[in-house]
N, C-alpha and C positions, 0 to 999 in steps of 0.2 A: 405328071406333076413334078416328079423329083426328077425326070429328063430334062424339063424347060426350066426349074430351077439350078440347076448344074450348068445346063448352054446359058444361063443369065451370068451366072459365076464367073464363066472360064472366056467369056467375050472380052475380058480386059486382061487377060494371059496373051505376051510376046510368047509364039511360039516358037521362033527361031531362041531367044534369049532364055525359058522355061525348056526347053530341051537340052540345050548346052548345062544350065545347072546342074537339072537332075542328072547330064550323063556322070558328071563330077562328082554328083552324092552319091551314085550307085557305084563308082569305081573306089569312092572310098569305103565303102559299105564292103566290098569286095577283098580290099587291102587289108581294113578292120581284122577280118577274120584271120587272117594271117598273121595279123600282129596282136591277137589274144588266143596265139596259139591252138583254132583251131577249134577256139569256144565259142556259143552262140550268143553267150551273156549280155557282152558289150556289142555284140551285132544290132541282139533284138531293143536293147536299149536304145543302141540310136538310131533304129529303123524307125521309131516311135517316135523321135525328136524330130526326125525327118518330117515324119506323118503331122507333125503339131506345126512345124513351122511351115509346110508348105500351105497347109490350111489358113496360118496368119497370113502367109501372103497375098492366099488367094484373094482373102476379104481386106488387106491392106491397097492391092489392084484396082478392087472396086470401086474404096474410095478416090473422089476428086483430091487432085493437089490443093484446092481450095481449102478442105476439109480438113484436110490431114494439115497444114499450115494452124489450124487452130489449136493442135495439141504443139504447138515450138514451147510457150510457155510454160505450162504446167510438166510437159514431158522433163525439161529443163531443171525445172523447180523440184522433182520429184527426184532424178538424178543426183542433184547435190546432197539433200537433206538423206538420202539414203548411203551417200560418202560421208557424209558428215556422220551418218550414224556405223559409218563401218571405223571411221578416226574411234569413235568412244567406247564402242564395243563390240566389234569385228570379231571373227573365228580367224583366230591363229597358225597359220599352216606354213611349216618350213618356214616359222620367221619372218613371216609377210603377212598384215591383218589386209587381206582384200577380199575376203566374201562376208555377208550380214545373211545370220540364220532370222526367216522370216514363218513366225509361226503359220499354219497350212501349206507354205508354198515350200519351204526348205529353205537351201542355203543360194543364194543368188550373187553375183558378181556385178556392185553396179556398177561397175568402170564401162563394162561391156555398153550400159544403157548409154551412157554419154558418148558412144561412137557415131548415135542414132541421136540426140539430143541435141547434140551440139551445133554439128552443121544445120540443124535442121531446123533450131534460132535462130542463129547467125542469118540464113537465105530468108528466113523471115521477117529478121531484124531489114535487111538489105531492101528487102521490095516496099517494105514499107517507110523507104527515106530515096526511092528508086527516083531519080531526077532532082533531086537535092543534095547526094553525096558529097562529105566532105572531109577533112581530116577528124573532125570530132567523132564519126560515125565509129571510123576504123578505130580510132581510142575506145570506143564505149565496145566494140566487137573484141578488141584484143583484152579486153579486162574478162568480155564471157568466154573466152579459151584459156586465160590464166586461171580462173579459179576452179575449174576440174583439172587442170591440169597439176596447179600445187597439190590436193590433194589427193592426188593417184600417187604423184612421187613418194609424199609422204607415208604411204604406205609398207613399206617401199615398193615400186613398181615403176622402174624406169621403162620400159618393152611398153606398158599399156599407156603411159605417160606420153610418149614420142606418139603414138598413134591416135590419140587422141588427140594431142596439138596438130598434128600434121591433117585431123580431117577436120580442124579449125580454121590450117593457115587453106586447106583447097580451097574452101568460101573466100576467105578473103582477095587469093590470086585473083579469082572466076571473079569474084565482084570490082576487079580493077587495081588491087593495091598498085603501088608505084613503084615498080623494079629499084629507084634506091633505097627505099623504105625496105625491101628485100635482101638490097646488099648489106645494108647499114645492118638490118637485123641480124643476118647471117655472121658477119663481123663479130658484132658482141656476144650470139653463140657462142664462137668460138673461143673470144677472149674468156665466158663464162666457164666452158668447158674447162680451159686451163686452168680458170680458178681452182674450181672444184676438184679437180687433179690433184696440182699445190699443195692447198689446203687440205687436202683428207676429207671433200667433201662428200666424197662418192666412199660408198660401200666396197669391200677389200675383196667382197667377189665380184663387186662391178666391172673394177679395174683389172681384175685377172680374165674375165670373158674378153675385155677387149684386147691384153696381151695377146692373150690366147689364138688371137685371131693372125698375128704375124706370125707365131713361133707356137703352132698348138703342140710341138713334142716337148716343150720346156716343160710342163708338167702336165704330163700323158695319160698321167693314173688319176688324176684328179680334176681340176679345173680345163682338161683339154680333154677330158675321157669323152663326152660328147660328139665333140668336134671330132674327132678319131676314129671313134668306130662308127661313124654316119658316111664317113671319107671311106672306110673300107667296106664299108656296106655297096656304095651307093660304087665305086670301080669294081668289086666284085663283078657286079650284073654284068660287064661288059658292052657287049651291043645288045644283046638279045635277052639278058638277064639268066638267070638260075630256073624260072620259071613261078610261076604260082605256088606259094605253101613251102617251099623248095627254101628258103632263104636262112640261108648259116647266122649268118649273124642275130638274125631276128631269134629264131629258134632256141638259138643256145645261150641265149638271155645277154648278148656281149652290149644289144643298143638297150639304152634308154630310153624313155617317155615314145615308147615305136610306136605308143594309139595316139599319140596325141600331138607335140611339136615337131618331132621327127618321123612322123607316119611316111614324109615323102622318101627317104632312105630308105625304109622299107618297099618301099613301092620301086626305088630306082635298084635294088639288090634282084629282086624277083623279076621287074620287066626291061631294064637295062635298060641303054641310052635310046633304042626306039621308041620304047613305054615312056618313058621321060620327054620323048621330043611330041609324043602325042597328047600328051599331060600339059605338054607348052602351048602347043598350039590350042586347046580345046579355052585353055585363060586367053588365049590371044582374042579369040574368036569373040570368046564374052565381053572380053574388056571393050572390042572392037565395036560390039553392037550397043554397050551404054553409051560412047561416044557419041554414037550415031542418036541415040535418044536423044542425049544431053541437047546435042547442038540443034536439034529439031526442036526443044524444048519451045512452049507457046511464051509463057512467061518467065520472069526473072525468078522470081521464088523456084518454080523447074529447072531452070538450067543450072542455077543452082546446087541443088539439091542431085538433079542426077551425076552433074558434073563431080559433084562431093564423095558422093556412091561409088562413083567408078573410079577414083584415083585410090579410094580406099583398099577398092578389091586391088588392083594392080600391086598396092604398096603392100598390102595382104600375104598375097603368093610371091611377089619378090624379095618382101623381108624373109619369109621362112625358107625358100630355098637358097636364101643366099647366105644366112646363119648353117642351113641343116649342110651345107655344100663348104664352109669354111670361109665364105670371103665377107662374112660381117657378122659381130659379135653374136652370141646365145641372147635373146631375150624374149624368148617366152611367147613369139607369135605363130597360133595355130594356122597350118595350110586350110584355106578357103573352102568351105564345104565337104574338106575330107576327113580334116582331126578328128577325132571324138574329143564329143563336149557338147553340152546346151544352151550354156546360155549365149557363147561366141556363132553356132548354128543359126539361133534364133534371131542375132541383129543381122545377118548375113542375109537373110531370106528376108526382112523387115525390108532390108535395105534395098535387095530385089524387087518386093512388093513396091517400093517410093518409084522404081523406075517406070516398073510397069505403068504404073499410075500416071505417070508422066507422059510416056507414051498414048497408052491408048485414050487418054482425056485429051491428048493434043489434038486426034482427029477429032472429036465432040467439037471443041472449043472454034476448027479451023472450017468446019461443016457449015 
């Protein structure tokens, strides 16, 4: 019974795509221990997370894209009002209100939820106007990526701010927008940026992360300390790395957040630029087979949605190694199924479950 309920399960598991993951959970799971010195604490923790969120995806798999297209709304709805309630009375950490303690469940981050909400309205909003598109649509889409997005910033949270707009604007690209409507946009970006520059819009450690990023020995001990010893971590390893467990920098406490933003310095100190280039290719590979979903996707809400999923991961693991490596500002985005964390794990694996879904309900629908 529990054999044929399990092969019922795991019938709508990619298993080229579910073994590329889990090799990336397990290798961080592997890193982890290294980068909590060798304790089990934070292993067995998020060996646990692991265990929780592969289980949601399982049953996220399951369901039809049809199905799961009914929660865009409420998932949506439920998103805001729980940003709305971290604006009024959020937990306060290092100066930033973005987590809302939720009595039974704890302390939750719903920024995370709007990674998985947002696009996943938007490809909803799109199929249901699919042959009628028109400029009003994109107005009414870009109004639902501006209001989580003003209040993540608000928090302040620029790092989750940028990444949730950006898996607002993938829907829009995937759904057609109009390359000037792109450049135009782009443009005012940028004039915005300078505003906020200017004017003192942005926060004084904003502006120093992104110094930071031309000239991180201008101030080495402080606002470039990051950037610094992740650089000397991560050349230390050389080709081959220092080895497992072996890693100086990690060890003798010189890197920061090593379980969590910069886990991949850790990982490039101990296995060096081969471990590194095998860490690239294993995203390659993933990012490689959403693709393949996406564009095999049956209908518009799918292609969508997976095409949404997949520039997410990409933008994921490119933003963090390209902060953790010095060639783009600090903000705060966890490496793709290897940080430690739950609730960024759990949209991860969500977001997994949507592709699955997409895939193997395309052979159903194509049958």
């Amino acid at each position: 019974m529990m054999q044929q309920l399990w092969s019922k399960l795991t019938d709508h598991l990619d298993p080229f795509l579910f073994a590329i993951v889990t090799a990336i959970a397990a290798l961080g799971l592997l890193v982890l221990f290294s980068a909590a010195n060798e304790t089990m604490g934070r292993v067995i923790s998020q060996s646990q997370k692991v265990v929780i969120a592969v289980a949601i995806m399982i049953v996220i798999a399951n369901l039809s894209p049809q199905f799961i297209a009914r929660f865009a709304v409420p998932l949506y709805t439920i998103g805001i009002v729980l940003l709305l309630g971290v604006a009024v009375g959020g937990e306060v950490v290092k100066g930033a209100r973005r987590w809302l303690k939720i009595p039974g469940v704890g302390n939750i981050q719903p920024s995370e939820i709007m990674k998985i909400a947002l696009p996943l309205i938007l490809a909803w909003y799109f199929e249901r106007h699919e042959g009628s598109m028109n400029w009003r649509n994109f107005v009414v889409a870009a109004l639902l990526v501006a209001l989580p997005f003003g209040l993540v910033v608000r928090q302040p949270d620029l790092g989750t701010a940028l990444l949730i707009g950006a898996s607002g604007f993938f829907v829009l690209y995937l759904a057609g927008l109009d390359w000037r409507i792109i450049v135009g946009g782009a443009l005012v970006g940028g004039l915005a940026f300078w505003g906020a520059w200017e004017f003192n819009w942005l926060h004084d450690y904003q502006k120093e992360r992104i110094l930071t990023v031309f000239n991180p020995q201008q101030d080495a001990q402080d606002a470039g300390w990051h950037t610094t010893q992740a650089a000397i971590a991560i050349g230390s390893g050389g080709l081959l790395g220092k080895g497992w467990l072996n890693g100086t920098q990690t060890h003798l406490e010189f890197l920061p957040e090593k379980h969590t933003d910069f886990i991949f310095a850790v990982y490039g100190e101990e296995f060096g630029l081969l471990g590194c280039a095998v860490l690239v290719l294993l995203y390659l590979l993933m990012i490689g087979r959403c693709f393949l979903i996406a564009a095999n996707a049956s209908t518009l809400f799918g292609r969508l949605m997976a095409g949404s999923m997949t520039l997410m991961f990409f933008t994921y693991a490119f933003v963090n190694m390209g902060m953790v490596t010095g060639m783009l500002p600090v903000v705060g985005v966890p490496l793709p199924f290897m940080s430690f964390g739950g609730t960024a794990l759990m949209t991860l694996f969500i977001a997994v479950g949507i592709l699955m879904s997409v895939q193997t309900h395309r052979k159903l629908v194509n049958s």
